[in-house]
NUSESE-502609 format. One record per residue (C-alpha): residue number from 1; x, y, z; residue in three letters. Coordinates in nm, 4 decimals, padded with zeros to 6 digits. Layout:
N
+-----+----------+----------+----------+------+
: pos :        X :        Y :        Z : code :
+-----+----------+----------+----------+------+
: NUM :        X :        Y :        Z :  ALA :
...
+-----+----------+----------+----------+------+
# end
This chain:
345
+-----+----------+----------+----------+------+
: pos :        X :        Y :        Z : code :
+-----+----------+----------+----------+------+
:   1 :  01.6439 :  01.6396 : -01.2771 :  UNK :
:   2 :  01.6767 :  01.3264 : -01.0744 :  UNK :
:   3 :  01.3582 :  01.3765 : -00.8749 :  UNK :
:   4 :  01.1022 :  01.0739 : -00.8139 :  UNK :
:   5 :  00.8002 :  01.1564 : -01.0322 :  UNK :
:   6 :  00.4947 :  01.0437 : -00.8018 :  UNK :
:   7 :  00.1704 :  00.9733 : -00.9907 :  UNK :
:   8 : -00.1060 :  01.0181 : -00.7753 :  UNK :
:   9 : -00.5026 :  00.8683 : -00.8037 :  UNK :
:  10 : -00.7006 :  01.1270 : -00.6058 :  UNK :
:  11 : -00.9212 :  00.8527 : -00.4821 :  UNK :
:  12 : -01.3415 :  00.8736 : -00.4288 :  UNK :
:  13 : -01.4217 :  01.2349 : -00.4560 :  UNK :
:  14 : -01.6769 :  01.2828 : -00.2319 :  UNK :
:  15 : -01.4293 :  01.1425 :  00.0441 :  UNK :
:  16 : -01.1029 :  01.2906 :  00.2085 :  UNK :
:  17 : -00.8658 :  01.2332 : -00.0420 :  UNK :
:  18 : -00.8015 :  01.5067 : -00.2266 :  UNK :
:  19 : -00.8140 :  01.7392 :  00.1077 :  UNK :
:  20 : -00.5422 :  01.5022 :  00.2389 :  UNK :
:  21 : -00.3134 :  01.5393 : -00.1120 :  UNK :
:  22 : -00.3961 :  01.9446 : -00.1237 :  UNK :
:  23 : -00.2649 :  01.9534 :  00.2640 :  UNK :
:  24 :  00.0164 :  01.7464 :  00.2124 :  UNK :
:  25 :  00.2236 :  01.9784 : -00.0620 :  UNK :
:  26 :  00.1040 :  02.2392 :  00.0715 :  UNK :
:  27 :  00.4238 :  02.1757 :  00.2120 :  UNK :
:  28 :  00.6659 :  02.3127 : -00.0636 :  UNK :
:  29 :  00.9726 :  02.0904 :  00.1211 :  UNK :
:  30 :  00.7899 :  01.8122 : -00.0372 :  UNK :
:  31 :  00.9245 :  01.9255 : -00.3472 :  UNK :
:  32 :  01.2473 :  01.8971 : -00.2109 :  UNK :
:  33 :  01.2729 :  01.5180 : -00.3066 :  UNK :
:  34 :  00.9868 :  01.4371 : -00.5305 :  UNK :
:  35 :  00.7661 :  01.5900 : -00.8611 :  UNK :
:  36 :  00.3858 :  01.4947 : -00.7678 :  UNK :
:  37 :  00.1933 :  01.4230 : -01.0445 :  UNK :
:  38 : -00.2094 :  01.4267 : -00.9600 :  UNK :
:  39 : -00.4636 :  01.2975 : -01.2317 :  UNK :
:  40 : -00.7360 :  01.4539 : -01.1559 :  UNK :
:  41 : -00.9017 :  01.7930 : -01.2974 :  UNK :
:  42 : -00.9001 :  02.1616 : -01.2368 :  UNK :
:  43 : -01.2858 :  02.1801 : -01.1610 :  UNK :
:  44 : -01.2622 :  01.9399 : -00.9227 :  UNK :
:  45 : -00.9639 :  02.0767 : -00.7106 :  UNK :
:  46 : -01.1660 :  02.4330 : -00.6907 :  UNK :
:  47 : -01.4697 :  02.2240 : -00.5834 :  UNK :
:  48 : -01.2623 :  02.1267 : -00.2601 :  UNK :
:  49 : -01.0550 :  02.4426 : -00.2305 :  UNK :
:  50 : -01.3904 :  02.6077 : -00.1959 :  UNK :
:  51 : -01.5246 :  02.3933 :  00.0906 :  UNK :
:  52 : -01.2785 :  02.3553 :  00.2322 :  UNK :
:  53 : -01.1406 :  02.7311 :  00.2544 :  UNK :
:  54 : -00.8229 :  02.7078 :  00.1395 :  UNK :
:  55 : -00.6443 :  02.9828 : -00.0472 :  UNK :
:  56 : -00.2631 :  02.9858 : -00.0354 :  UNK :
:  57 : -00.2485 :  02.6584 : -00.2481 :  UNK :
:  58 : -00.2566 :  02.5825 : -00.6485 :  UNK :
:  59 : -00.1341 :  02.3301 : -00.8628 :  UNK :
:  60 :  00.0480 :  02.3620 : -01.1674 :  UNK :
:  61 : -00.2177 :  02.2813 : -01.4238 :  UNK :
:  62 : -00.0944 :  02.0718 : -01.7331 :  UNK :
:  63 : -00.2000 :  01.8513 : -01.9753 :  UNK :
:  64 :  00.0642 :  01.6472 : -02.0024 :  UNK :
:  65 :  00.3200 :  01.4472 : -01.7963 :  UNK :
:  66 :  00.6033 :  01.5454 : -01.9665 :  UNK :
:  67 :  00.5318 :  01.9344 : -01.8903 :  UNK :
:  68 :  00.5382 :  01.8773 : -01.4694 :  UNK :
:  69 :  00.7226 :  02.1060 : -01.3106 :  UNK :
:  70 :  00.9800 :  01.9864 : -01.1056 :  UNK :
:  71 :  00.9683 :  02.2536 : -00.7971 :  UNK :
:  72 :  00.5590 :  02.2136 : -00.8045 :  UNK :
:  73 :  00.2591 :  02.0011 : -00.7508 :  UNK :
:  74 :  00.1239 :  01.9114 : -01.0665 :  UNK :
:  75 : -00.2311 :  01.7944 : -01.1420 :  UNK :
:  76 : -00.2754 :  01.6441 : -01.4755 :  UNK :
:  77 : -00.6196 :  01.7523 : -01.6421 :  UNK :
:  78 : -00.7785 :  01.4604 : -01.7507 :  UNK :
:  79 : -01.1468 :  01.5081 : -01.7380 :  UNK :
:  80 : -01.2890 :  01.8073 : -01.8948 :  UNK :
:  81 : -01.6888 :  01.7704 : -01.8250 :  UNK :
:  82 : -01.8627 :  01.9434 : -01.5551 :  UNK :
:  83 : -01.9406 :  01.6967 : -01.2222 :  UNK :
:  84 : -02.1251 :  01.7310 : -00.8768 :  UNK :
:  85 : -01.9168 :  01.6689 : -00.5921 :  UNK :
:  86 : -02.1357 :  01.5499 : -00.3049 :  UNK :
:  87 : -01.9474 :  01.5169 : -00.0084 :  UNK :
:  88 : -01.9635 :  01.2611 :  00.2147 :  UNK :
:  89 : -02.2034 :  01.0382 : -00.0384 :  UNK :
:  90 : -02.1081 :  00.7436 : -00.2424 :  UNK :
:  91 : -02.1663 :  00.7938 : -00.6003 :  UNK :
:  92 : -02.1996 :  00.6092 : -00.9263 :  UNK :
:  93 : -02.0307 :  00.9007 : -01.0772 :  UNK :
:  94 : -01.7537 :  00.9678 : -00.8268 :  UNK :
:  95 : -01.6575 :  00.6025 : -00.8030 :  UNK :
:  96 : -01.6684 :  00.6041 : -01.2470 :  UNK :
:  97 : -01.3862 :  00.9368 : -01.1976 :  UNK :
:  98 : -01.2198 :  00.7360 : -00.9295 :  UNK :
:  99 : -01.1522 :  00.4356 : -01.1331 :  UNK :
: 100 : -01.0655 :  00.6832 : -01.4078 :  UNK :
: 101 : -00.7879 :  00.8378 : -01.2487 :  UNK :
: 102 : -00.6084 :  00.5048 : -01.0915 :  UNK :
: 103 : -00.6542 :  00.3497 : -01.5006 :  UNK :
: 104 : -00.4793 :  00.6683 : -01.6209 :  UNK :
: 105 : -00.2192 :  00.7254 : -01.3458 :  UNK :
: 106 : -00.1447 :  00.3268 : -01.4078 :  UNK :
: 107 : -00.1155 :  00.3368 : -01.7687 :  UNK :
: 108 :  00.1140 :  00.6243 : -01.7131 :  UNK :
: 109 :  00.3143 :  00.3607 : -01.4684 :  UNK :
: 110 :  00.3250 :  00.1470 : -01.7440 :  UNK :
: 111 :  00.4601 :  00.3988 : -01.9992 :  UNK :
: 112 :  00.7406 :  00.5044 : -01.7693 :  UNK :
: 113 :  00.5924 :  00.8379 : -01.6926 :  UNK :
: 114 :  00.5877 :  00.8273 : -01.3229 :  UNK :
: 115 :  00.8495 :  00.6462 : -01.1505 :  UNK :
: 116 :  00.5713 :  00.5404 : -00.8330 :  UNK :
: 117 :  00.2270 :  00.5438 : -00.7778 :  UNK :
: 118 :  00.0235 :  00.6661 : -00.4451 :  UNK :
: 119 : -00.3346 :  00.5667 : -00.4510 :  UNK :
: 120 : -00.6039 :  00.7780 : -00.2460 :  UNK :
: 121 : -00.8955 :  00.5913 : -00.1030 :  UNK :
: 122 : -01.1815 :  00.4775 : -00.3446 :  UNK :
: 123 : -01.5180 :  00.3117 : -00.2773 :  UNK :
: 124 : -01.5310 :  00.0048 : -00.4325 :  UNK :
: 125 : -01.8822 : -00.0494 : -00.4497 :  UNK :
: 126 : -01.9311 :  00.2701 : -00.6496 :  UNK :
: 127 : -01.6775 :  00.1726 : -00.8889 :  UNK :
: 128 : -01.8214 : -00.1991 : -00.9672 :  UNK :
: 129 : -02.1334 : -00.0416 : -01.0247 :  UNK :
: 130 : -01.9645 :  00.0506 : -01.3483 :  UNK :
: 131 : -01.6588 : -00.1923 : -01.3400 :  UNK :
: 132 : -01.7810 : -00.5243 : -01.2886 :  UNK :
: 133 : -01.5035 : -00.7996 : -01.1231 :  UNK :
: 134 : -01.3263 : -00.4991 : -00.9541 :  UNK :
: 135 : -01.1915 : -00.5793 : -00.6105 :  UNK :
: 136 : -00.9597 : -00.3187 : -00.4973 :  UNK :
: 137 : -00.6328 : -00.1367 : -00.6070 :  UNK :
: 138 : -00.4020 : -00.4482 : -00.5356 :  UNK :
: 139 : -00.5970 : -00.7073 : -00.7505 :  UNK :
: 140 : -00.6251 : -00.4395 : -01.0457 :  UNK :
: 141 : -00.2885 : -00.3400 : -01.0442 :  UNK :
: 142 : -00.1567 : -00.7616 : -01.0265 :  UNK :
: 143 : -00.3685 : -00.7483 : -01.3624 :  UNK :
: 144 : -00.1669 : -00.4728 : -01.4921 :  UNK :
: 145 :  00.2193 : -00.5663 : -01.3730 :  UNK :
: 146 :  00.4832 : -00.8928 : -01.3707 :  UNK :
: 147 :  00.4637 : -01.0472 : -01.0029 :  UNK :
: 148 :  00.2340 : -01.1787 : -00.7403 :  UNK :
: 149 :  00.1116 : -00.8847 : -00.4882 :  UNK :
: 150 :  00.1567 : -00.9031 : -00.1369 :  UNK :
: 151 : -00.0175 : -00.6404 :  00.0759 :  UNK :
: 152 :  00.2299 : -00.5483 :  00.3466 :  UNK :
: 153 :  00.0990 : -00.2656 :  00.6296 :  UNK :
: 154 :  00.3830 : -00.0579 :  00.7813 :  UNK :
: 155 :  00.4673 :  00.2008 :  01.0505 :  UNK :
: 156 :  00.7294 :  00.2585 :  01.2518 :  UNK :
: 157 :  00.6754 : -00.0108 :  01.4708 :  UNK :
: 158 :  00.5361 : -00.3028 :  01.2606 :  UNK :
: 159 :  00.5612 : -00.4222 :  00.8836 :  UNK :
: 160 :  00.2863 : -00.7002 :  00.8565 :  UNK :
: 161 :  00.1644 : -00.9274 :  00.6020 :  UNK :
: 162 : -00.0968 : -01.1535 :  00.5434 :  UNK :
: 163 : -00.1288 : -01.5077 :  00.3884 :  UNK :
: 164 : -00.5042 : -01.4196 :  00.2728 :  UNK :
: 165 : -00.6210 : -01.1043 :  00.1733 :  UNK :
: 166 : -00.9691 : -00.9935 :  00.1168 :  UNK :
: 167 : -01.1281 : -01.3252 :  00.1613 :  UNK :
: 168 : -01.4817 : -01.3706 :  00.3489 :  UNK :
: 169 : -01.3887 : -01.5532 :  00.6756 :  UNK :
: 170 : -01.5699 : -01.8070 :  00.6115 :  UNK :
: 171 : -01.3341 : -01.9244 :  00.3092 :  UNK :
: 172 : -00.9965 : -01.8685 :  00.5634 :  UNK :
: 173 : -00.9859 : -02.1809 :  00.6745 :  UNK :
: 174 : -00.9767 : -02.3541 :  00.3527 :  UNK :
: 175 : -00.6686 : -02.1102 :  00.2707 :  UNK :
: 176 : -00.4381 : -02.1357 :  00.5136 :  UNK :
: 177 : -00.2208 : -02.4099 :  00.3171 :  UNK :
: 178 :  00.1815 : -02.5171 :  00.3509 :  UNK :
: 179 :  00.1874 : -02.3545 : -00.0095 :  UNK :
: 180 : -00.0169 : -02.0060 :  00.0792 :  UNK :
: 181 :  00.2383 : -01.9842 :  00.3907 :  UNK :
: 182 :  00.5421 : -02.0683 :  00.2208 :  UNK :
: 183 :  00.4699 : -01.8395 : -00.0748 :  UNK :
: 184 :  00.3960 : -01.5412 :  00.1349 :  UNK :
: 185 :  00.6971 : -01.5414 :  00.3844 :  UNK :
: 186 :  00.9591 : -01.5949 :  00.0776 :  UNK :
: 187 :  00.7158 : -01.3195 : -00.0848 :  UNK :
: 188 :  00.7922 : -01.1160 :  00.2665 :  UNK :
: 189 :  01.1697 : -01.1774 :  00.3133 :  UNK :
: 190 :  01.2046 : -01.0956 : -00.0295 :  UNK :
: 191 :  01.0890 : -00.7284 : -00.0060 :  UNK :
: 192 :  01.2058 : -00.6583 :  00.3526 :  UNK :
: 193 :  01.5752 : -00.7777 :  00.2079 :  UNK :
: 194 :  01.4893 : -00.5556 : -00.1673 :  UNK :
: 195 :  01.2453 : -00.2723 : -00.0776 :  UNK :
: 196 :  01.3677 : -00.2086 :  00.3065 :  UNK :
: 197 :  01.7307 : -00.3270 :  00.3224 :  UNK :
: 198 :  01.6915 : -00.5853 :  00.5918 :  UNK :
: 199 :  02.0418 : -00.8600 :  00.4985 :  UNK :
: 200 :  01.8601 : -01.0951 :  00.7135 :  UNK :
: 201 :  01.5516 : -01.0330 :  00.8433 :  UNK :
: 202 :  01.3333 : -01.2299 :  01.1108 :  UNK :
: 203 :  00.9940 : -01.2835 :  01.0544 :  UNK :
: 204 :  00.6807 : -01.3581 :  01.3180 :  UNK :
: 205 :  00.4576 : -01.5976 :  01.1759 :  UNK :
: 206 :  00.1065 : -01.5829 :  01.3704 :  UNK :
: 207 : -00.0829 : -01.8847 :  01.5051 :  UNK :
: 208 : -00.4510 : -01.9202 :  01.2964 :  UNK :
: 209 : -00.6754 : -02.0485 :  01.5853 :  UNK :
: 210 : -00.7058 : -01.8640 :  01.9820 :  UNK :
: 211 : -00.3752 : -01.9096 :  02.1506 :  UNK :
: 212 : -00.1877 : -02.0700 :  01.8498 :  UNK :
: 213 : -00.3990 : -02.3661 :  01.8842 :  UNK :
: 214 : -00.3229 : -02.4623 :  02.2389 :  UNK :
: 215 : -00.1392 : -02.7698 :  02.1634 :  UNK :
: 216 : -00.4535 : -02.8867 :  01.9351 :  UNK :
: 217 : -00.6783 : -02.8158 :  02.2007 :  UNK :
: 218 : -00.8251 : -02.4937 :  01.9939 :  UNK :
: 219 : -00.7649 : -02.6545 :  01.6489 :  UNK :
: 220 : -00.5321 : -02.8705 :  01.4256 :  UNK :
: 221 : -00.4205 : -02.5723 :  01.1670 :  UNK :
: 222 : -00.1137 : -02.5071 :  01.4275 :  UNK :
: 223 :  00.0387 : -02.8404 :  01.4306 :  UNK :
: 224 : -00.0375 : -02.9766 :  01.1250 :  UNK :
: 225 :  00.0369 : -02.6800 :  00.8221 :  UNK :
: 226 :  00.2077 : -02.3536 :  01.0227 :  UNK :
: 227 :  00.5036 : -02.4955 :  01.2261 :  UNK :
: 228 :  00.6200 : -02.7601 :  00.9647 :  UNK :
: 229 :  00.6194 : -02.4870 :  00.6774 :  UNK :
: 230 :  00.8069 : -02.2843 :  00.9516 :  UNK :
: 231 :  00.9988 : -02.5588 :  00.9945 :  UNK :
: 232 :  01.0490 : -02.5865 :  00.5753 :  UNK :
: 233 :  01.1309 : -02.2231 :  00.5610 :  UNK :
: 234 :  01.4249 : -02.2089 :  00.8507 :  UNK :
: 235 :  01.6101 : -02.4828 :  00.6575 :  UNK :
: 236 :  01.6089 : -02.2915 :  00.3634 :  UNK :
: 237 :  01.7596 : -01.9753 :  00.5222 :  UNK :
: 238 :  01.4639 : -01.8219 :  00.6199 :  UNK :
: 239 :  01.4509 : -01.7140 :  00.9854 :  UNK :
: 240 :  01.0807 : -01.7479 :  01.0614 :  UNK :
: 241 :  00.9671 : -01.8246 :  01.3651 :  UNK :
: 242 :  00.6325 : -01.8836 :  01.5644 :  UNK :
: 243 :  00.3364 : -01.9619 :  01.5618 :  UNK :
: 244 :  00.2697 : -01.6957 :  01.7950 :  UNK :
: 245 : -00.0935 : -01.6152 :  01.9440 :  UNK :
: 246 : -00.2108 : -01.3441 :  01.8026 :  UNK :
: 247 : -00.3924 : -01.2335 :  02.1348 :  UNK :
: 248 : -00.0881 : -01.1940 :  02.2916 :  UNK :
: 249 :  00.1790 : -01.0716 :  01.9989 :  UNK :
: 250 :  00.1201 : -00.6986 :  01.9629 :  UNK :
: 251 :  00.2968 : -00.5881 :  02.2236 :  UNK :
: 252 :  00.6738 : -00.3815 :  02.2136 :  UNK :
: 253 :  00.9267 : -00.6276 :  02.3192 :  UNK :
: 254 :  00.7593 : -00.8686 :  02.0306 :  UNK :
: 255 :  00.7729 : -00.5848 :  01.8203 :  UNK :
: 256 :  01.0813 : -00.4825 :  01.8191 :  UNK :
: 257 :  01.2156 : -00.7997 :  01.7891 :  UNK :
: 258 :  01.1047 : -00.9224 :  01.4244 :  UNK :
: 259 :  01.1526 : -00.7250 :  01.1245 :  UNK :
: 260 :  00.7856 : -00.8267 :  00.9684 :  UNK :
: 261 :  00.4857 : -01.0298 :  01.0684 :  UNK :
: 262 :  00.2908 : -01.2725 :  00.8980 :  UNK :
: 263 : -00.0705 : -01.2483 :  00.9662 :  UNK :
: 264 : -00.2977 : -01.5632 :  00.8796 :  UNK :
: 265 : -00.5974 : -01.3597 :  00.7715 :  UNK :
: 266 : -00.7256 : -00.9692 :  00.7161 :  UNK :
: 267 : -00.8447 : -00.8783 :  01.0453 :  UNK :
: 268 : -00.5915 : -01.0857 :  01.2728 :  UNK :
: 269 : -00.3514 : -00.7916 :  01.1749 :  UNK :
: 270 : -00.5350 : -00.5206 :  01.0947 :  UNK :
: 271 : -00.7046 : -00.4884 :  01.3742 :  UNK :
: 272 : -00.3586 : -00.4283 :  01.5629 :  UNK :
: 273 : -00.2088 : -00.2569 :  01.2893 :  UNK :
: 274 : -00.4981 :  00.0183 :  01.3027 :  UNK :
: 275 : -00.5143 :  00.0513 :  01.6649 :  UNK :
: 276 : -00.1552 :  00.0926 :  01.6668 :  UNK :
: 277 : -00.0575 :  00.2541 :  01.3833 :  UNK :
: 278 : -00.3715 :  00.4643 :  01.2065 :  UNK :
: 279 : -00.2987 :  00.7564 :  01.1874 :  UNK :
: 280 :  00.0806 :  00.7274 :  01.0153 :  UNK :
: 281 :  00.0527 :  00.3687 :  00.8434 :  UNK :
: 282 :  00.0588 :  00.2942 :  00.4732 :  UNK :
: 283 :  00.0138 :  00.0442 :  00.2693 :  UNK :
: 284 :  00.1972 : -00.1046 :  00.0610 :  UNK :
: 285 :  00.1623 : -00.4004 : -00.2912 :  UNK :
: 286 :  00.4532 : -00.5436 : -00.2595 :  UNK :
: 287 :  00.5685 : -00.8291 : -00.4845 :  UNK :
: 288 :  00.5274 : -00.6456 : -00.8060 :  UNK :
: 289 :  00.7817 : -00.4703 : -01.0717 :  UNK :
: 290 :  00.6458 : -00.1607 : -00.9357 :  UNK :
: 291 :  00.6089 :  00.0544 : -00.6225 :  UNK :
: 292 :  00.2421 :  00.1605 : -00.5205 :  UNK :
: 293 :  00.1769 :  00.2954 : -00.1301 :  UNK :
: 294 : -00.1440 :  00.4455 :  00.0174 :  UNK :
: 295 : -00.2830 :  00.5897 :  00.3008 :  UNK :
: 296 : -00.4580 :  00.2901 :  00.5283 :  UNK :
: 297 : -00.7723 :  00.5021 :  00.6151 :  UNK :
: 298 : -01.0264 :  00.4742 :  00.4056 :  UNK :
: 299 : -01.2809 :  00.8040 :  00.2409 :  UNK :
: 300 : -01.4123 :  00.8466 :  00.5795 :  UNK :
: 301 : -01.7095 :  01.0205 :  00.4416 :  UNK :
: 302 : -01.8314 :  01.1397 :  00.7902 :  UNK :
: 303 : -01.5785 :  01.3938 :  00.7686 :  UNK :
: 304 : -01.5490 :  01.5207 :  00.4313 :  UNK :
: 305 : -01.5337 :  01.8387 :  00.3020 :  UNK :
: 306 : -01.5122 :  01.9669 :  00.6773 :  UNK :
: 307 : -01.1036 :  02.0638 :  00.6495 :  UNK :
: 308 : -01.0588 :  01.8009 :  00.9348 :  UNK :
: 309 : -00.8967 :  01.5383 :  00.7856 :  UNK :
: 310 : -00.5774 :  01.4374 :  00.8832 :  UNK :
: 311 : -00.2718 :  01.3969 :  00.5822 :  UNK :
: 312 : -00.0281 :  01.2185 :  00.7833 :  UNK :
: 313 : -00.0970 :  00.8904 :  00.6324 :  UNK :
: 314 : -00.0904 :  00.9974 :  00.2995 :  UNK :
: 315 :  00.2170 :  01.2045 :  00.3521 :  UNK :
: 316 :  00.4180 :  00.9172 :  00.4834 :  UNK :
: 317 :  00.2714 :  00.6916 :  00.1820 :  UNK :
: 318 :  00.4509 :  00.9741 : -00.0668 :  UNK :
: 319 :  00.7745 :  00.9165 :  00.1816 :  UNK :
: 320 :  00.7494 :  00.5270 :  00.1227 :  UNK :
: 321 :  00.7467 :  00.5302 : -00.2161 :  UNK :
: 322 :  01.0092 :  00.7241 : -00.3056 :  UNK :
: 323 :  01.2142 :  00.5444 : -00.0330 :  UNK :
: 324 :  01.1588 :  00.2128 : -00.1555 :  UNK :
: 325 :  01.2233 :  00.3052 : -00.5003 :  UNK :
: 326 :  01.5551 :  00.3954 : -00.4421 :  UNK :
: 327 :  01.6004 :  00.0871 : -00.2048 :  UNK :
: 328 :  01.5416 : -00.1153 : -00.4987 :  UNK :
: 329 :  01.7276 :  00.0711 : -00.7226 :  UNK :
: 330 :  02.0131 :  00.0635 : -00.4783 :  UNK :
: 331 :  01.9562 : -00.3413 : -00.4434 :  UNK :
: 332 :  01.9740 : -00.3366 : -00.8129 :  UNK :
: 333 :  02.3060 : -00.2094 : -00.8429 :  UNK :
: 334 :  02.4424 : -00.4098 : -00.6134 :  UNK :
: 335 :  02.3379 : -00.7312 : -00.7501 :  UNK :
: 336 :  02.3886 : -00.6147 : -01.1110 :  UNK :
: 337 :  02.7349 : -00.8412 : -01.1562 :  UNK :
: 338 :  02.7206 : -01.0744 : -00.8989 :  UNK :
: 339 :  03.0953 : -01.2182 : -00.8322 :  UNK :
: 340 :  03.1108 : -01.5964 : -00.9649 :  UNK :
: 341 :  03.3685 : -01.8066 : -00.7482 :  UNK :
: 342 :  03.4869 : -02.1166 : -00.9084 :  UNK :
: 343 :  03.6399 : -02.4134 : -00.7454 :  UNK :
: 344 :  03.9226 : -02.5117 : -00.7949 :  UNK :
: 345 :  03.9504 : -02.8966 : -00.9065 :  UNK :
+-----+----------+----------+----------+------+
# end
């Protein structure tokens, strides 16, 4: 009865993501510790079942939330009309559904319906072709919760942040600020402490220019903004430390030394976290009143509908969730009634 509910976007429809949700409870042991919830439609799932051959696997069809089984993978039927699926081809119509399914699986969030929420991969530019102003899943759901979203990319060797997001290069410069920096390591420590259970954890903090600036040699950003907001940070508890060159960083002693990483831009970290991590990462918003993972791969249209695709991302996202729900639920309690020592005069 206690089971996580896990609401689940299927993602671009034409890509990989509903292969990589069908293969991943197709695992009934998944069952075990969660209630999946997928808003998506019947017609749609036998669609992919069909291309992709599989035969040993059905949801439990249902209408509404409240009638999910708890021992089975439940897909929610919210579209009715008849659709093309064209694999491996964006679509104005695919990216409409898309949208359609991460607005109903978030209102749902909202309404306490789902406990979580796993996103599959969408195409953006097939959704602003109907939804004008949308960026991607963690700007739209920072317009629909309390906080200030963090992306944070994790595997089993490396939780990483970033101080700016997706921002052209171009405008990175202008970003990297004492403020940005500051806000996004407290913004860090804060979930690795709440949604991991890290008492004190020690945070990298990358350099911006080649080699961490070589003593100004390669740039100013070094000396003048990263290692006196370092500095700001250590005095108020936080143990941050760096700037490290990025170059040089991603290696296993590093590694294993810091509990997260914050990246100065999108591709400083990615870049390593992809190489290194790919095919088991996730991502995670962090900073909001709600948990929502996903895979990191994207629709990788070049292999739809061929039955290669490969779930392990996705599957771990559906493991993250539910973990870091009950993380913070576990923080909660702790911190619920604080003991309040008086001195004595």
């Amino acid at each position: 009865m206690n089971k996580i509910k896990v609401g689940i976007s299927v993602g671009d429809l034409n890509g990989i993501g509903l292969e990589t949700i069908i293969k991943t409870f197709n695992d009934s042991r998944m069952m075990d510790f969660c209630t999946p919830i997928i808003f998506g439609s019947s017609k749609m799932v036998a669609t992919h079942k069909k291309a992709l051959d599989i035969k040993d696997f059905n949801f439990n069809i249902i209408n509404n939330t409240k009638d999910a089984h708890p021992k089975k993978a439940n897909l929610l039927n919210i579209w009715k009309d008849d659709f093309e699926i064209n694999f491996g081809k964006a679509t104005t119509r695919s990216g409409e559904l898309s949208f359609d399914s991460l607005k109903q699986a978030t209102q749902a969030l909202k309404d306490k319906k789902i406990d979580v929420l796993v996103t599959a991969p969408i195409n953006k530019s097939s959704i602003q072709e109907k939804v004008s102003g949308f960026i991607g899943h963690t700007e739209f759901l920072q317009g629909n919760f309390e906080g200030e979203s963090l992306m944070i990319m994790l595997s089993e060797i490396m939780k990483i942040a970033f101080v700016t997001g997706h921002v052209p290069l171009i405008d990175v410069k202008k970003a990297i600020t004492t403020e940005n920096i500051y806000s996004k390591s407290l913004q860090l420590n804060t979930s690795l402490i709440q949604d991991f259970g890290i008492r004190k954890p020690k945070i990298a903090v990358l350099g911006l220019n080649p080699h961490a600036g070589e003593e100004g040699m390669l740039g100013n950003e070094e000396n003048d903004i990263i290692i006196p907001t370092i500095k700001k940070l250590k005095e108020e508890g936080i143990m941050a430390f760096g700037p490290y060159p990025a170059d040089s960083f991603f290696i296993n002693k590093n590694l294993q030394q810091f509990d997260g990483i914050l990246s100065m831009y999108h591709d400083q970290g990615l870049t390593a976290f992809k190489t290194l991590s790919f095919s088991e990462g996730v991502n995670y918003t962090a900073g909001l009143n709600i948990v929502r993972t996903s895979p990191v791969h994207g629709t990788a249209y070049e292999i739809a509908g061929k039955g290669i695709a490969d779930e392990k991302s996705f599957r771990e996202a559906v493991y993250l969730a539910c973990d870091i729900f009950k993380k913070r639920a576990d923080f909660k309690e702790l911190n619920k009634n604080p003991l309040v020592f008086k001195t004595r005069k």
